[in-house]
Gaussian input, Z-matrix of N, CA and C with variables (Angstrom, degrees):
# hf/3-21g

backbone

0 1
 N
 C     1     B1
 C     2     B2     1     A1
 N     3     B3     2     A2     1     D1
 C     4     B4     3     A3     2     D2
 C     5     B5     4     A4     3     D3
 N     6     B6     5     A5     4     D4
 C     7     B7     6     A6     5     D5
 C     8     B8     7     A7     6     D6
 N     9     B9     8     A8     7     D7
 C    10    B10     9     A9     8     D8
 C    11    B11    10    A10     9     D9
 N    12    B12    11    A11    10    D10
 C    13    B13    12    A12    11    D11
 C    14    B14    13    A13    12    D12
 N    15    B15    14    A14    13    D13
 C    16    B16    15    A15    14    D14
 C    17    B17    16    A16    15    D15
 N    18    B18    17    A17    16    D16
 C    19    B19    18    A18    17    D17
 C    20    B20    19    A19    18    D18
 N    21    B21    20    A20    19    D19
 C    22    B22    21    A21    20    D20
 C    23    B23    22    A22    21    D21
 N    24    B24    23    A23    22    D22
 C    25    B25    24    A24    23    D23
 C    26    B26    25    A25    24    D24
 N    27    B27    26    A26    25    D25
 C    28    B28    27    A27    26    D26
 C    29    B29    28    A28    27    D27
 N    30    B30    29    A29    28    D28
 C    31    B31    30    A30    29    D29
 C    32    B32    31    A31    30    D30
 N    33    B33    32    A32    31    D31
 C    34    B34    33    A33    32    D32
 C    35    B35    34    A34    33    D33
 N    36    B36    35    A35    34    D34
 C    37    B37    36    A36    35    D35
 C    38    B38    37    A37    36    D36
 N    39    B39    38    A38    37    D37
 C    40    B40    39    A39    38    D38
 C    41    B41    40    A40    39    D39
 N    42    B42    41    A41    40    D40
 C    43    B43    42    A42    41    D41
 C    44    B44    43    A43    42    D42
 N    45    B45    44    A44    43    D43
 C    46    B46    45    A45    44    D44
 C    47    B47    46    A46    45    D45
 N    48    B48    47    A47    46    D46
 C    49    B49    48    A48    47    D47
 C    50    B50    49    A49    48    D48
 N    51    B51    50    A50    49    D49
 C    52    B52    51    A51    50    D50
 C    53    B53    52    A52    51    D51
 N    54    B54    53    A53    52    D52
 C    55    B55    54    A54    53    D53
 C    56    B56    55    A55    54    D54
 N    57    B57    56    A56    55    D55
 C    58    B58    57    A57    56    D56
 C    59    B59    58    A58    57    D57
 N    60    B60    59    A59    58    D58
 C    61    B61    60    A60    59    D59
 C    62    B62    61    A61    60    D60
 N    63    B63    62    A62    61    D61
 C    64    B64    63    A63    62    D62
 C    65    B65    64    A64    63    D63
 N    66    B66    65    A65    64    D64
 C    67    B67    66    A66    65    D65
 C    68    B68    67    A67    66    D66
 N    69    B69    68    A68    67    D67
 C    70    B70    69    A69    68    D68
 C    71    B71    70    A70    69    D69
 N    72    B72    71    A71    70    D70
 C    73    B73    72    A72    71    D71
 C    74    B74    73    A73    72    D72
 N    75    B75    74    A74    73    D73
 C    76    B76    75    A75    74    D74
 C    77    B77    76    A76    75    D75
 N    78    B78    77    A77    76    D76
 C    79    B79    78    A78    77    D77
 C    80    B80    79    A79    78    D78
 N    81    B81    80    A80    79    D79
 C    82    B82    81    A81    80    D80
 C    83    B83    82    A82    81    D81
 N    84    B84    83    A83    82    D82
 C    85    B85    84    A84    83    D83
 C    86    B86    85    A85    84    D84
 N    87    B87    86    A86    85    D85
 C    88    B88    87    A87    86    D86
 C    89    B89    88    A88    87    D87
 N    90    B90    89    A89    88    D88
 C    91    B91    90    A90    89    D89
 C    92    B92    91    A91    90    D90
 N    93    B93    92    A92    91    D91
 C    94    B94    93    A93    92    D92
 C    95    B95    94    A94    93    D93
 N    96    B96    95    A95    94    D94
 C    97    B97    96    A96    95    D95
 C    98    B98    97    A97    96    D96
 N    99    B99    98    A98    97    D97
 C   100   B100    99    A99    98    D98
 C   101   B101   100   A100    99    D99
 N   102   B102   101   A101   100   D100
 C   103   B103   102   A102   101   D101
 C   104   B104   103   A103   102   D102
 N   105   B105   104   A104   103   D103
 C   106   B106   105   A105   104   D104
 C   107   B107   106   A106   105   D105
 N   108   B108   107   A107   106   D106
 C   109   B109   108   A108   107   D107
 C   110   B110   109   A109   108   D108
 N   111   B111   110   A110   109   D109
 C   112   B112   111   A111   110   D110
 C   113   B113   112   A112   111   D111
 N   114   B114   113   A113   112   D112
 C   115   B115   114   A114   113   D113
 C   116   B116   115   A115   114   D114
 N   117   B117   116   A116   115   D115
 C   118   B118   117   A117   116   D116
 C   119   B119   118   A118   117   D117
 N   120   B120   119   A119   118   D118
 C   121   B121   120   A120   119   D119
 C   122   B122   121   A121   120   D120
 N   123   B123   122   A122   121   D121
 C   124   B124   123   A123   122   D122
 C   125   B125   124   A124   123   D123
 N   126   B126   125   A125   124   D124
 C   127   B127   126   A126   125   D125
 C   128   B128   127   A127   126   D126
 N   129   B129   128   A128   127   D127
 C   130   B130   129   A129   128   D128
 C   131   B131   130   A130   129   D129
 N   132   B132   131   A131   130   D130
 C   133   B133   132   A132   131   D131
 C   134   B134   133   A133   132   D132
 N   135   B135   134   A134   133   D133
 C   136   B136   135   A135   134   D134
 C   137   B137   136   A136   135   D135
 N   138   B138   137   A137   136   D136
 C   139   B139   138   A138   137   D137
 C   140   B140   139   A139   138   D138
 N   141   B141   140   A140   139   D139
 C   142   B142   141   A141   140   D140
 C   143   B143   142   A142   141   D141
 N   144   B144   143   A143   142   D142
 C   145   B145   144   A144   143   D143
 C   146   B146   145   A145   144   D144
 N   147   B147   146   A146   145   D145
 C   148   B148   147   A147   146   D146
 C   149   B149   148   A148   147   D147
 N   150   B150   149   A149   148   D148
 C   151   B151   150   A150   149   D149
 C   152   B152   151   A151   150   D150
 N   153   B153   152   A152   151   D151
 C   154   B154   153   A153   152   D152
 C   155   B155   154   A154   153   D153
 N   156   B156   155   A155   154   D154
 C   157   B157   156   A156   155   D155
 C   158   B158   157   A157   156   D156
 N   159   B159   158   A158   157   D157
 C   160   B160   159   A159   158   D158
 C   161   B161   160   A160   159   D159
 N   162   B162   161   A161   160   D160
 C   163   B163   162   A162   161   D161
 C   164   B164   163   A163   162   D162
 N   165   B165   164   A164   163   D163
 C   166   B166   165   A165   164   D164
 C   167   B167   166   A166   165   D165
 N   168   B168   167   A167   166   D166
 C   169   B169   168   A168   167   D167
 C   170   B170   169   A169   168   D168
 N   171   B171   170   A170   169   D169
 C   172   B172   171   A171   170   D170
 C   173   B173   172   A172   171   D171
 N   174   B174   173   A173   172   D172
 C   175   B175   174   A174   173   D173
 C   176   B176   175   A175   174   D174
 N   177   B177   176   A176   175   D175
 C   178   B178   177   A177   176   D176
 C   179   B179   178   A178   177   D177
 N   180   B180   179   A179   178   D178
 C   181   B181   180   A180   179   D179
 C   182   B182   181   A181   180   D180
 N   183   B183   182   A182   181   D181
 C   184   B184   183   A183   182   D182
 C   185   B185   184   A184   183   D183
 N   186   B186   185   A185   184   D184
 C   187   B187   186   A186   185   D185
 C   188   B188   187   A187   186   D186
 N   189   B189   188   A188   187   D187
 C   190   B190   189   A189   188   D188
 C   191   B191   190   A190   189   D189
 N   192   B192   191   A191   190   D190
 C   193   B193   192   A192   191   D191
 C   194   B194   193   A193   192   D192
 N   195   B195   194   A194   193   D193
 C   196   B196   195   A195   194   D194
 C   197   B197   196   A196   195   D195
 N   198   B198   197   A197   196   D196
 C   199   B199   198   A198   197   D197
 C   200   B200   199   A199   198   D198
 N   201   B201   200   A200   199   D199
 C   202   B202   201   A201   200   D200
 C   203   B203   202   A202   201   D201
 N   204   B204   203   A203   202   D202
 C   205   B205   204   A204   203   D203
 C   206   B206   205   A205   204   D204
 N   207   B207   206   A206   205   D205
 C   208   B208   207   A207   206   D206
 C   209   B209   208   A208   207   D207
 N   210   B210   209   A209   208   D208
 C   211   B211   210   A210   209   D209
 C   212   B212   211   A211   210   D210
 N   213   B213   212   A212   211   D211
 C   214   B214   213   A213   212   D212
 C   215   B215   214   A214   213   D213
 N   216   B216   215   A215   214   D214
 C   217   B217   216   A216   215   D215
 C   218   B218   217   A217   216   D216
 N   219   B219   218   A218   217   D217
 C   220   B220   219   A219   218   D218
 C   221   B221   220   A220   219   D219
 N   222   B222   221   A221   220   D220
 C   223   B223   222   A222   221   D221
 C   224   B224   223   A223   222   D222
 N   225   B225   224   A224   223   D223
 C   226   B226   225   A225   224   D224
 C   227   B227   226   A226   225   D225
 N   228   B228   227   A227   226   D226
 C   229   B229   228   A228   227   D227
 C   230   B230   229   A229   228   D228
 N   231   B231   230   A230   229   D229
 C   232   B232   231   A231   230   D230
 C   233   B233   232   A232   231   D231
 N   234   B234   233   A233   232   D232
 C   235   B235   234   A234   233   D233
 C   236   B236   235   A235   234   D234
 N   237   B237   236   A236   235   D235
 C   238   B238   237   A237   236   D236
 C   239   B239   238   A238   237   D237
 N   240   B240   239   A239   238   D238
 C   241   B241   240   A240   239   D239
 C   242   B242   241   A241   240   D240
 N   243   B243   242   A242   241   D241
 C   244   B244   243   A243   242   D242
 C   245   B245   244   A244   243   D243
 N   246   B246   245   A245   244   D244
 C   247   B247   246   A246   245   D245
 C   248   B248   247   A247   246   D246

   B1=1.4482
   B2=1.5301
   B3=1.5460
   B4=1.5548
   B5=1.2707
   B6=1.4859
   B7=1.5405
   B8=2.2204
   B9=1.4344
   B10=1.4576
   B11=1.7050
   B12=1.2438
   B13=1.3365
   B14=1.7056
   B15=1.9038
   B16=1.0671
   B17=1.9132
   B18=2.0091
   B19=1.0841
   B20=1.4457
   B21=2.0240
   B22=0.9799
   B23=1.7694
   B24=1.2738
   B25=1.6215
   B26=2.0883
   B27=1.4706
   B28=1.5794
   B29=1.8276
   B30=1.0429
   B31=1.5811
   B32=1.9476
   B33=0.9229
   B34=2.1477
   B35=1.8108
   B36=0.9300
   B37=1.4977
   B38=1.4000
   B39=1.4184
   B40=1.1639
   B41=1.5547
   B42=1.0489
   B43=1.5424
   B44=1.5950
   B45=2.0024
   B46=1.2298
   B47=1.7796
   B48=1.5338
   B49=0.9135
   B50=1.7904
   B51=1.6844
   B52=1.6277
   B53=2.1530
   B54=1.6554
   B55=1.3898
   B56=1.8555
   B57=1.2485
   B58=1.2539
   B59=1.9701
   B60=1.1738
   B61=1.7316
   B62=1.6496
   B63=1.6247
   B64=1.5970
   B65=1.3776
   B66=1.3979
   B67=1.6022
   B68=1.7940
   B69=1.4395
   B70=1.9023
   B71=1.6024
   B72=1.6671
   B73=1.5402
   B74=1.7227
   B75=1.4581
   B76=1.3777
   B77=1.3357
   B78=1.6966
   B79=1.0252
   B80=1.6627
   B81=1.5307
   B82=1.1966
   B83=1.5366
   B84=1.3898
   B85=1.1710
   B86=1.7211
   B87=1.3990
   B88=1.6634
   B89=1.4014
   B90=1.2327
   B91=2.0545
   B92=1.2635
   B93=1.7229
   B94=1.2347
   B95=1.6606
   B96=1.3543
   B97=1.4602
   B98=1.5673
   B99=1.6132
   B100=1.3880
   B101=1.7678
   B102=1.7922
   B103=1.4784
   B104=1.5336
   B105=1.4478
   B106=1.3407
   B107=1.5467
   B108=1.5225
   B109=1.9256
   B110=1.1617
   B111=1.3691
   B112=1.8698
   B113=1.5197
   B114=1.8484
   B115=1.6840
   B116=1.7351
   B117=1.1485
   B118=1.0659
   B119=1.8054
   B120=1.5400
   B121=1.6734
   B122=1.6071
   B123=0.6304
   B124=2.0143
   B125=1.7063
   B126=1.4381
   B127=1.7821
   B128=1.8510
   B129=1.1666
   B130=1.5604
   B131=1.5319
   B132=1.4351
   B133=1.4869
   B134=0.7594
   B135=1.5797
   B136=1.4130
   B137=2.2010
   B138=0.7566
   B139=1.8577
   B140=1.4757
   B141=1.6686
   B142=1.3231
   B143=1.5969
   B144=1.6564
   B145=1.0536
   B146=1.5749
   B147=1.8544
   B148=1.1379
   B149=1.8438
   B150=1.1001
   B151=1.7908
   B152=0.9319
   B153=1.5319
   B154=1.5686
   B155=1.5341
   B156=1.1382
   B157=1.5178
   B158=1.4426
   B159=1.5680
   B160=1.6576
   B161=1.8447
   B162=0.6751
   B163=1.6596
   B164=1.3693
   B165=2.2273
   B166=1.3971
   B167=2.1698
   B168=1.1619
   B169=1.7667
   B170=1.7003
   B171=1.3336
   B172=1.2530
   B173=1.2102
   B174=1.5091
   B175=1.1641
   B176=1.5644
   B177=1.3942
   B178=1.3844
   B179=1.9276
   B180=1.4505
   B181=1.3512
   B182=1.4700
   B183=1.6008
   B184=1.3210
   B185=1.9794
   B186=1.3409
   B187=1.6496
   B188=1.3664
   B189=1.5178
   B190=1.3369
   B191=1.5605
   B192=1.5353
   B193=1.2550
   B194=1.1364
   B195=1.5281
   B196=1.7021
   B197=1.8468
   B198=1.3268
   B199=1.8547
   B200=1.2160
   B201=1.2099
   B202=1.5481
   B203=1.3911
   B204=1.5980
   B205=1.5786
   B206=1.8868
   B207=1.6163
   B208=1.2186
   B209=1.5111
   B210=1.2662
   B211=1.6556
   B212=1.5101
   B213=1.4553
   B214=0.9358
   B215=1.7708
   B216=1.5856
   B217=1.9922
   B218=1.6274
   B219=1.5742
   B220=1.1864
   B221=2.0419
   B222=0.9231
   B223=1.5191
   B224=1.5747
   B225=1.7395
   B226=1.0580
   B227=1.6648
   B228=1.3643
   B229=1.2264
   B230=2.1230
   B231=1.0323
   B232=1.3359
   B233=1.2115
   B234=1.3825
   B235=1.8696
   B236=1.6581
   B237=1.3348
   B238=1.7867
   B239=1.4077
   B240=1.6031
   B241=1.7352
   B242=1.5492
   B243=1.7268
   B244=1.2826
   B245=1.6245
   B246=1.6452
   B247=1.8006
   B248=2.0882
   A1=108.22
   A2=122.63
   A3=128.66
   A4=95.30
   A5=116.61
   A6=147.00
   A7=91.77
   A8=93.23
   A9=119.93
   A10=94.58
   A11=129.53
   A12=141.30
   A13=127.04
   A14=97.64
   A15=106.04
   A16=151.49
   A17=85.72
   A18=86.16
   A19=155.51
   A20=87.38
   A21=109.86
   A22=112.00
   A23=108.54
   A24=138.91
   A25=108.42
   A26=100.03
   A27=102.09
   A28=115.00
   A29=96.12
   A30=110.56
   A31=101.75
   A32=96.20
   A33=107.02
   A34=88.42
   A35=124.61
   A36=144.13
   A37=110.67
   A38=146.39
   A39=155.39
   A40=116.73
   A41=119.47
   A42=119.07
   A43=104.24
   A44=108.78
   A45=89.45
   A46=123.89
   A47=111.71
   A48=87.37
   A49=157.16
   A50=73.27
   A51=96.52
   A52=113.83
   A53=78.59
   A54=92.90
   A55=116.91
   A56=110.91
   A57=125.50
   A58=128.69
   A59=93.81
   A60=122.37
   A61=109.08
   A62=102.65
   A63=102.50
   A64=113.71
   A65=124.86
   A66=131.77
   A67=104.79
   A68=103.06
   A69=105.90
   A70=112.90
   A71=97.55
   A72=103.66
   A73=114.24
   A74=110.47
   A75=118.45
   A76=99.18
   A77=136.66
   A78=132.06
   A79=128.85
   A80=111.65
   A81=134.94
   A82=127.13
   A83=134.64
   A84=132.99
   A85=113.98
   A86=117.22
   A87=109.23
   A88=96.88
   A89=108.15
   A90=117.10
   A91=97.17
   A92=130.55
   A93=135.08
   A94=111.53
   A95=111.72
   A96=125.78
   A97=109.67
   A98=112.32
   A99=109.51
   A100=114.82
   A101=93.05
   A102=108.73
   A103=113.37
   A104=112.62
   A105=112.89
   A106=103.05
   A107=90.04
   A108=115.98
   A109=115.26
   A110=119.95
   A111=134.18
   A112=103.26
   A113=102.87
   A114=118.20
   A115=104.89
   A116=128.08
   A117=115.95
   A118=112.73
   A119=88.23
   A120=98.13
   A121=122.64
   A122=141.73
   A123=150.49
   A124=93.09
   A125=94.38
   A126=118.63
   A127=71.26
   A128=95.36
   A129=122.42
   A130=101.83
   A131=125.28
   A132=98.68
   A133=118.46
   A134=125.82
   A135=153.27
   A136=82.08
   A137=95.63
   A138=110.27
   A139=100.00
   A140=89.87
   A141=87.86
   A142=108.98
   A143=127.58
   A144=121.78
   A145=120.46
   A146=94.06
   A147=114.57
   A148=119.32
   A149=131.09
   A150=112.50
   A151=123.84
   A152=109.14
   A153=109.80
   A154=139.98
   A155=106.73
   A156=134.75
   A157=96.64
   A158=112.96
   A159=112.24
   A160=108.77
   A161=143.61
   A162=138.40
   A163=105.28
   A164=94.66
   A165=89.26
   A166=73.28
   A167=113.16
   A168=124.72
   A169=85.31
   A170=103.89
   A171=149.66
   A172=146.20
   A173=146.93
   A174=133.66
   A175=130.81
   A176=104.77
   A177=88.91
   A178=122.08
   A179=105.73
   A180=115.92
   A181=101.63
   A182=125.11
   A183=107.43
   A184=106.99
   A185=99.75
   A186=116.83
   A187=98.93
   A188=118.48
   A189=129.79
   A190=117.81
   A191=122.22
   A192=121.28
   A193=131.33
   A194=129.64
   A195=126.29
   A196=82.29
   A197=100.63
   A198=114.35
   A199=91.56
   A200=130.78
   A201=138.52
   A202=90.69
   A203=93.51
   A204=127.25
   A205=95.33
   A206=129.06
   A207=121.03
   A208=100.64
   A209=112.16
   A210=116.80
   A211=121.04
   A212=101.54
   A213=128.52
   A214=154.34
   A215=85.32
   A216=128.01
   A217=86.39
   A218=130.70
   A219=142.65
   A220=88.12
   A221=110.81
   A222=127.54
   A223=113.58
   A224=106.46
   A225=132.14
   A226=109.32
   A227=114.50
   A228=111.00
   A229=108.21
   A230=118.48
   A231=95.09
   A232=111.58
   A233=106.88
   A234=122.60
   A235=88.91
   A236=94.06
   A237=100.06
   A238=138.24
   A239=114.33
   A240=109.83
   A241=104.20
   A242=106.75
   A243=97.15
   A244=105.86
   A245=113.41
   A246=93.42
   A247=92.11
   D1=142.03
   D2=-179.66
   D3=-68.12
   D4=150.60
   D5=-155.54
   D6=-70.06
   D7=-54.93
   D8=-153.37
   D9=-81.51
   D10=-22.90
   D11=154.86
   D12=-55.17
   D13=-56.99
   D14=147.02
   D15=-16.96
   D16=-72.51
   D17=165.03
   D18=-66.82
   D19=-24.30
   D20=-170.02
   D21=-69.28
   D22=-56.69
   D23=165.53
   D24=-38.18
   D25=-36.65
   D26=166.48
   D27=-70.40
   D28=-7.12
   D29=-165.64
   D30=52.11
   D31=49.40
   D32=167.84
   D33=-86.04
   D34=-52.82
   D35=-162.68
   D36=-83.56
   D37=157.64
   D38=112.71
   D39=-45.50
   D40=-56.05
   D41=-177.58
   D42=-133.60
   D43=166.80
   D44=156.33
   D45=-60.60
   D46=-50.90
   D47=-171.69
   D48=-28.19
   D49=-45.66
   D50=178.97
   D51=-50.99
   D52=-40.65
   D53=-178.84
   D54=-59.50
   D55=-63.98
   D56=136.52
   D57=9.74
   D58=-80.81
   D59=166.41
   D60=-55.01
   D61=-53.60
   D62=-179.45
   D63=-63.87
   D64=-41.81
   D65=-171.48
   D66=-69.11
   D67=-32.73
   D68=172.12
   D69=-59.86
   D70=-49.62
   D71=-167.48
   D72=-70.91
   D73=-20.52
   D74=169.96
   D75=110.28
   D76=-3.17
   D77=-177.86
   D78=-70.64
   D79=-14.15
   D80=143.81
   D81=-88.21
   D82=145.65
   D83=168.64
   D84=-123.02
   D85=155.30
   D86=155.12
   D87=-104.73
   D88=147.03
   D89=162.78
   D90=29.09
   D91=51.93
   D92=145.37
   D93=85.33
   D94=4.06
   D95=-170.38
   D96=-120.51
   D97=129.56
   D98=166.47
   D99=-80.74
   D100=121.75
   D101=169.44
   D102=-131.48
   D103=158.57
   D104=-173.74
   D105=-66.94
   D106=174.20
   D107=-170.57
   D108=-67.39
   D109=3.60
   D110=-143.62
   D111=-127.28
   D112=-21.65
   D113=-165.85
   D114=-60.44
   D115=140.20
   D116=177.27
   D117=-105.10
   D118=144.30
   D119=-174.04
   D120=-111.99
   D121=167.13
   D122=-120.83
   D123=-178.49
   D124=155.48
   D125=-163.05
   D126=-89.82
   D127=134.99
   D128=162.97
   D129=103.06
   D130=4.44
   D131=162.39
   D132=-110.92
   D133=164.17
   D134=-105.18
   D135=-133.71
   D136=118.14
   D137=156.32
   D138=-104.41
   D139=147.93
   D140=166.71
   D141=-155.04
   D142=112.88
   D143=-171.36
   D144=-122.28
   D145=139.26
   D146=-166.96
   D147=-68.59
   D148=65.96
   D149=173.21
   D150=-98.21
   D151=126.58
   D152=-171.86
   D153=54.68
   D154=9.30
   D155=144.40
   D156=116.84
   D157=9.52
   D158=172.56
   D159=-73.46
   D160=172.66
   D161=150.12
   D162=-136.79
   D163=141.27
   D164=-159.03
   D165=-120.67
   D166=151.54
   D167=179.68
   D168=-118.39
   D169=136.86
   D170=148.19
   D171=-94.50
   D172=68.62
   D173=170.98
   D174=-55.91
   D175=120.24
   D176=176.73
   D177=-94.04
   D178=138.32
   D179=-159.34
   D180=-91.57
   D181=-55.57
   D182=155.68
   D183=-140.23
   D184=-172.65
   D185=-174.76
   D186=-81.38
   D187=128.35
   D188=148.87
   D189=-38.66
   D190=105.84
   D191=159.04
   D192=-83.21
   D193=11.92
   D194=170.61
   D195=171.05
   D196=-178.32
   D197=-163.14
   D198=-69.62
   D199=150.57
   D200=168.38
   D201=-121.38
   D202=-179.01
   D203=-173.39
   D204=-71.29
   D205=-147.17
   D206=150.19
   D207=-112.09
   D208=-25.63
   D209=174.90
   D210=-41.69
   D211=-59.35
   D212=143.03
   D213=6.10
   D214=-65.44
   D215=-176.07
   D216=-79.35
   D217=-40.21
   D218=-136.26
   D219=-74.69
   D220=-41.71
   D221=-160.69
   D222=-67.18
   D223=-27.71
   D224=-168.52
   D225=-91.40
   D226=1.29
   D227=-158.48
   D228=-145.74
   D229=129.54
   D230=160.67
   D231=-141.66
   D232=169.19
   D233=-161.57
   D234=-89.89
   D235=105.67
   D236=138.51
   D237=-86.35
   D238=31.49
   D239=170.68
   D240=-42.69
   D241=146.10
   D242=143.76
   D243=86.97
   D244=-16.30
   D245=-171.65
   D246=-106.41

């Protein structure tokens, strides 16, 4: 699945675009590395996003198969602070 698809579909994003823009500006990462919006991503990598100079890491547990709820998106994802 595209990086910028991803985000969007996690509901992290409002749109792709937005999603898109963040992965250019560096405010998103994959596995700690800037790659374009197009990069494709796999169950076990690590997002990691920059706000406000906090950074929050994400593992992803599995791939979105059609629009979910955001409750939902929550299941698909877990917080790695701290490991």
């Amino acid at each position: 699945m595209r990086f910028d698809v991803l985000l969007h579909e996690l509901h992290l994003f409002k749109s792709r675009t937005a999603a898109a823009e963040a992965i250019r500006t560096g405010e998103v990462l994959l596995n700690g590395a800037c790659v374009k919006p197009s990069h494709g991503v796999a169950v076990g990598a690590r997002l990691t996003l920059v706000v406000g100079g906090a950074r929050h890491t994400l593992e992803v547990l599995e791939l979105p198969r059609r629009s979910l709820s955001k409750e939902a998106t929550r299941a698909l994802v877990r917080d790695v602070a701290g490991e």
